[in-house]
N, C-alpha and C positions, 0 to 999 in steps of 0.2 A: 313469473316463475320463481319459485324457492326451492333452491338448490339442498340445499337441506332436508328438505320433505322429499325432496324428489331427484334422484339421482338420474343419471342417463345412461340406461338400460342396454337400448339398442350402439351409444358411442362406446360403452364398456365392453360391449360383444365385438363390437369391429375393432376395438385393441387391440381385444386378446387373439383376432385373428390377422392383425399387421403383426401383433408378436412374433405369429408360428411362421411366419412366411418373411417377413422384412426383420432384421437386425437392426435393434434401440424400438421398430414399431413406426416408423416416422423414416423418412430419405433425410430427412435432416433433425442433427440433434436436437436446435433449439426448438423445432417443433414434437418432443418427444414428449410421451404423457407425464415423464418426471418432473418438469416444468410446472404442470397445473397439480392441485391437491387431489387427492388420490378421487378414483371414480365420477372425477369432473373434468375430465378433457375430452371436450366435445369431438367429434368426426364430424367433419364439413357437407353437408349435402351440395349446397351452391352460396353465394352469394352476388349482389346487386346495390351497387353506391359506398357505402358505409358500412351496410348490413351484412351478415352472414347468418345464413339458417345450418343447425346439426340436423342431424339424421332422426334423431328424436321430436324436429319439429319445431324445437326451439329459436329464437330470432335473439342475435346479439347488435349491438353497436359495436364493432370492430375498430381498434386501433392497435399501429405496427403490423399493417395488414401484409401479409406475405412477406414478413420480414422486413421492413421497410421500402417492397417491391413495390407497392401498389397505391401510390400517390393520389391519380387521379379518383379512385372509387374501382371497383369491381364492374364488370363487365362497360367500360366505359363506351362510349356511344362513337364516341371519333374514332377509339383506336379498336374498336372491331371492327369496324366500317370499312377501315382502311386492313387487317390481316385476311376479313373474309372476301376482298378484291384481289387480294395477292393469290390464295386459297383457287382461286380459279384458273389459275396461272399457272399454276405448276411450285412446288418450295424449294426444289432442289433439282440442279442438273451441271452437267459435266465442265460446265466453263461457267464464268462469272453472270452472273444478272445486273439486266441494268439499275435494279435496285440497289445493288452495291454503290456504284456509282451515287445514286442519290442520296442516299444515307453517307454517304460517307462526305459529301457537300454538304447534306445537311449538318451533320456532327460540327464538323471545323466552321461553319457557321457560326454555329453556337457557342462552341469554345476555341474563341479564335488566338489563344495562346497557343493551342496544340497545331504542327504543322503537316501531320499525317497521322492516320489512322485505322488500326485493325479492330476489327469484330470478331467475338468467339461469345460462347454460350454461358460463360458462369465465370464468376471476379477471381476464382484461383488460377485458374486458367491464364486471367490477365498479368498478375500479381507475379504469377512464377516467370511469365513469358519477360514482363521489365527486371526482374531480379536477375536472369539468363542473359538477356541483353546489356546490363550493366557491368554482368561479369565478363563478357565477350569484348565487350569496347574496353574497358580498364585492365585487362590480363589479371584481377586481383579476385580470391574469392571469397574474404569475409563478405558477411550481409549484416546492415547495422538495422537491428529492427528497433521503433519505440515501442516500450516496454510496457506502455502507461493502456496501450489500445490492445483492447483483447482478439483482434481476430484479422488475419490476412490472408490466411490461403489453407486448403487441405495438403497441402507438399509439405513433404519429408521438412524443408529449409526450414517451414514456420512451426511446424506441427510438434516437433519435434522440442521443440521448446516450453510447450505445456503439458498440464500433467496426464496427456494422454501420449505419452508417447513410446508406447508400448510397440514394436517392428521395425524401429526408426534407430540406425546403429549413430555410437555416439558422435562417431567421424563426421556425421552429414552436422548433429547438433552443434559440433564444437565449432562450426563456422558462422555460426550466426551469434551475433552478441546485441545486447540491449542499451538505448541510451532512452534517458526520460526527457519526457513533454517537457517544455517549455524551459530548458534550464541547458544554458548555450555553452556554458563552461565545463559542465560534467562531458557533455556530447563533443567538444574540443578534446578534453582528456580523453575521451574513447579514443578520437580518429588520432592520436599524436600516438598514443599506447601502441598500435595497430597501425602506425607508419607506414603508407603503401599497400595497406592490407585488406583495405575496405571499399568493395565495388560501388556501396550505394548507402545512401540513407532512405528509409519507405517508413512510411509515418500517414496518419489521416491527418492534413491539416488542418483542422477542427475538431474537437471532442464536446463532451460533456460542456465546457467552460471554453470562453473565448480565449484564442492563444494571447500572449502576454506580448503588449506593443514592442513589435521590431524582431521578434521571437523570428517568424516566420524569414523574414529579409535574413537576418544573422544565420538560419540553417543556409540559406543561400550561399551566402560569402563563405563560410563553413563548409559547404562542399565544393566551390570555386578552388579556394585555396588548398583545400589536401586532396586535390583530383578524383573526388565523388560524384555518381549520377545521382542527383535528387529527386526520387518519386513521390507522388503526392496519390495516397491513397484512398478516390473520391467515391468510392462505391455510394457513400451515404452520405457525405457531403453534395456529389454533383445532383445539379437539380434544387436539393430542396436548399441549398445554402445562396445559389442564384443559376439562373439558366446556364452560368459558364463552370458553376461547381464554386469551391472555397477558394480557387487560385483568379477567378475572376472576382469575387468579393473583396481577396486582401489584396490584389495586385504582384503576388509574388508567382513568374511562371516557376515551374518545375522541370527538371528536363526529360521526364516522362510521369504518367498520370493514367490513372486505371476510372473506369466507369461501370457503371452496373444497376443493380436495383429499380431506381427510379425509372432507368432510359425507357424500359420494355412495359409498363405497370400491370409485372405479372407476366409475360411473356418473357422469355430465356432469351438476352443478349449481354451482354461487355464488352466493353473498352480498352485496349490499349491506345492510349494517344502520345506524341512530346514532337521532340528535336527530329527533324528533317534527316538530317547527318547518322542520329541514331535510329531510328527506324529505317530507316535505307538499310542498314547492316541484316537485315531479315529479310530484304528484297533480292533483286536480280541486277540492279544497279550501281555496281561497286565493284572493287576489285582485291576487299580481303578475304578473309574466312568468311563461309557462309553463317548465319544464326539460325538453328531452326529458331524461328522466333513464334510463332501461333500456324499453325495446321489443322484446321479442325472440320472434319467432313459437315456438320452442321453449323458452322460457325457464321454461313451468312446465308440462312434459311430464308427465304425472301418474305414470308409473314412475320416474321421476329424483326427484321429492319423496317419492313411497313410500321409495325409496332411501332418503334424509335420513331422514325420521323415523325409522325402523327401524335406524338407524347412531348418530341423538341418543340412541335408548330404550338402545340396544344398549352404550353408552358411559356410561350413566349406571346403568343397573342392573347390568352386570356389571363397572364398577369397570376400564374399559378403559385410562385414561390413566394409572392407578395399574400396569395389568399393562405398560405399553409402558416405564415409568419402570424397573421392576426386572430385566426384561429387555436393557433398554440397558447396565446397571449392569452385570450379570451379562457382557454383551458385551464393554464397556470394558475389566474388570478384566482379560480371559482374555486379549484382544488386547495390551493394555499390560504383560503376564508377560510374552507369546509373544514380542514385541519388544524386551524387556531379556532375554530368555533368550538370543536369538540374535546380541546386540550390536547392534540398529538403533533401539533406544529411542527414541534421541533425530530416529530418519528418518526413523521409521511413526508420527505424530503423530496418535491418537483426541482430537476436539474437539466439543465443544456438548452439550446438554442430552441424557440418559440417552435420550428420547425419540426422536432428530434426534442420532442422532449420523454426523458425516462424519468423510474420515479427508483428511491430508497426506501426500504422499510428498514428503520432502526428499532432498537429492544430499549429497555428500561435506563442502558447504559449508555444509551446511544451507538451500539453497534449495530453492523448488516446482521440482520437477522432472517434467514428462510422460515423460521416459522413464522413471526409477522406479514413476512410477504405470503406463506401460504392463509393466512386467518384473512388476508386483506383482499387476497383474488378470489377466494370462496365468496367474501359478501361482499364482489365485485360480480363474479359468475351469476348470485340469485340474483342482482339486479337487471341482468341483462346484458351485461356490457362483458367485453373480449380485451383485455386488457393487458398484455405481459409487459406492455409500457403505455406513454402516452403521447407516441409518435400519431402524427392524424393526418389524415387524408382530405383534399380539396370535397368530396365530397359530404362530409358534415355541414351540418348547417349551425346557427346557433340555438337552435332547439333541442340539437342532438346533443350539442354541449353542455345546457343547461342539466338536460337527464341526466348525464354524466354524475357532473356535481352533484346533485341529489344520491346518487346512488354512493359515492365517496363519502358524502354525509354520512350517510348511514352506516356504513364500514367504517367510516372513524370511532362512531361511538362505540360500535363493538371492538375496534382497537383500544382505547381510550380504556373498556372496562378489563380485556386481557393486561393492560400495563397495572392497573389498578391490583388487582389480583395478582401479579410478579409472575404469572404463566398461561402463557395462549394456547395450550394445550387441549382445555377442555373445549377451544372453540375451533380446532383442527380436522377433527372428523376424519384421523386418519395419518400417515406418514407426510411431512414438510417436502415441500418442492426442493428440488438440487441444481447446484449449480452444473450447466453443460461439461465447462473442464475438473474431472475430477479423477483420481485414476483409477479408484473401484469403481465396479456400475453400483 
């Protein structure tokens, strides 16, 4: 397929009709067609392992599938197996299922830091519910969020602080304040500034770059000492960083801890998990203020937990986080040739853990460039490959990897000749992708 010659027709029709009906065109922004170069953002007919076919017909090599939802591959074999047995059972009814129950043994199995735990349908959910509870236990109601990670919840608390925050009155924003990754003195001067004032620190314990040794223990002691709940924000950490998430790889618990993405691969669940003491404040078993802490009429639909277990067993007996790891590795390395082979080494910047890896396009200057990034997904799209990062899925094999690289090849040199020329313009075919937070549309 060449994207260039051949535009997709029938994915441009179905835009313009998510347009008239859905607001952005997409239920979620990052998957909105402003993301991809103009007239090439495919509409999904289905997909199967690695792959995804458009409506058009087309077949991609998929990576960052579902947002980093869908670890295992597309329609994975265990975990429908196990939702289209739930499926016969009934999904939902007036009192709890014994599949709560097992999921929820299953979960603290697997992250056996955490000493209870709720399910709900999507990580803001989770995210607001530990923010709620840290302010309930601590009577205090700053929220210390890192500044450095771009995304924790659709609520007012977080939302409100990028630059969409347009219905969001200042009073809610002026309580959340920002401290940065990896840098334990600035993050003391916040909580000493703000004496008594800050419920929580919530941070993803891993990002792009490994946290800086003892980083993680010192936010610890850090929140110990000025009476803070420490959340650890594992939506995309848990799973692909190790079966127990980023607090069982570095050793440092949290006192509460959100899950998502991976658990379901593709099917709608999260996580609240942490402290005994602090989850009980959302229960029936205590004797102070109630918390609403998570209520959620769908929040433990019994094929979405089928899902989860079946994704925890499936990650722990076949050794999944260990295959995502050498497969990244194996990514990185071909990508990182392709890009000093062609002279853009230092433009097409591969970053983060083997597992979760993104990529940079820089300009002439070495800045973040959208237009680079749009010239580099277009001769990413005609090759075949789904690419808005190069997070990957157990499902590739290393032939699919290889393709990859080939097809980067080939996108470098035409990066390579737009650096050359001082403008990628002529090879844009159209408006540059945008970043999701922006406050025009």
């Amino acid at each position: 397929m060449d994207s260039e010659e051949f535009p997709l027709p029938l994915s441009r029709l179905a835009n313009e009709r998510l347009h008239a009906m859905v607001p952005g065109g997409a239920h979620t922004y990052a998957k909105g067609d402003d993301q991809y170069p103009e007239n090439l953002a495919p509409v999904i007919s289905h997909g199967q392992g690695a792959h995804v076919w458009d409506i058009d017909g087309n077949r991609y090599l998929e990576y960052g599938s579902g947002l980093r939802s869908v670890s295992l591959g597309h329609a994975h074999p265990r975990v429908i197996e196990a939702v289209r047995r739930e499926l016969d059972r009934g999904s939902n009814f007036v009192r709890p299922s014994v599949v709560e129950v097992e999921a929820a043994e299953r979960f603290l199995a697997t992250v056996p830091t955490a000493e209870m735990v709720k399910f709900a349908k999507n990580g803001s959910d989770a995210t607001t519910a530990a923010v709620r509870l840290a302010r309930a236990v601590t009577g205090r109601p700053r929220v210390a969020v890192c500044g450095d990670h771009p995304f924790f919840s659709v609520d007012d608390w977080f939302i409100g602080t990028t630059p969409m925050a347009a219905g969001i009155p200042a009073a809610t924003t002026d309580l959340t304040v920002a401290f940065p990754y990896g840098d334990l003195s600035v993050t003391e001067e916040l909580l000493t500034r703000h004496q008594g004032e800050v419920a929580c620190l919530i941070l993803e314990p891993a990002t792009h770059t490994e946290p800086p040794p003892g980083y993680l223990k010192g936010l610890r002691d850090l929140a110990d000492r000025h009476g803070c709940v420490l959340v650890f924000d594992e939506m995309i950490t848990g799973l692909r960083w190790s079966e127990a998430g980023a607090q069982g790889l570095y050793g440092v618990v949290p006192d509460l801890s959100t899950f998502g993405k991976a658990l379901g691969n593709g099917f709608a669940v999260s996580a609240l998990a942490g402290r005994r003491d602090l989850m009980e404040r959302g229960g029936l078993r205590h004797s102070g203020d109630r918390v609403f802490l998570l209520s959620t009429t769908h929040g433990a639909e019994t094929h979405s937990l089928a899902a989860a277990m079946a994704v925890l067993t499936t990650y722990v007996e076949e050794g999944i986080t260990a295959r995502l790891h050498a497969l990244g590795e194996r990514l990185a390395a071909g990508v990182r040739d392709a890009a000093d082979s062609m002279g853009v080494g230092d433009h097409l910047v591969v970053r983060g853990r083997a597992s979760n890896l993104v990529f940079a396009t820089l300009d002439g200057n070495l800045q973040p460039s959208q237009q680079y990034r749009t010239l580099f997904l277009r001769r990413l799209i005609a090759g075949g490959i789904l690419a808005p990062s190069f997070v990957v899925s157990s499902a590739l094999d290393d032939a699919d990897i290889d393709r990859t690289v080939e097809v980067v090849a080939q996108a470098c040199a035409v990066y390579r000749k737009a650096l050359d020329a001082g403008d990628p313009t002529p090879w844009l075919a159209g408006r540059p992708v945008k970043p999701v937070f922006r406050r025009l549309a």
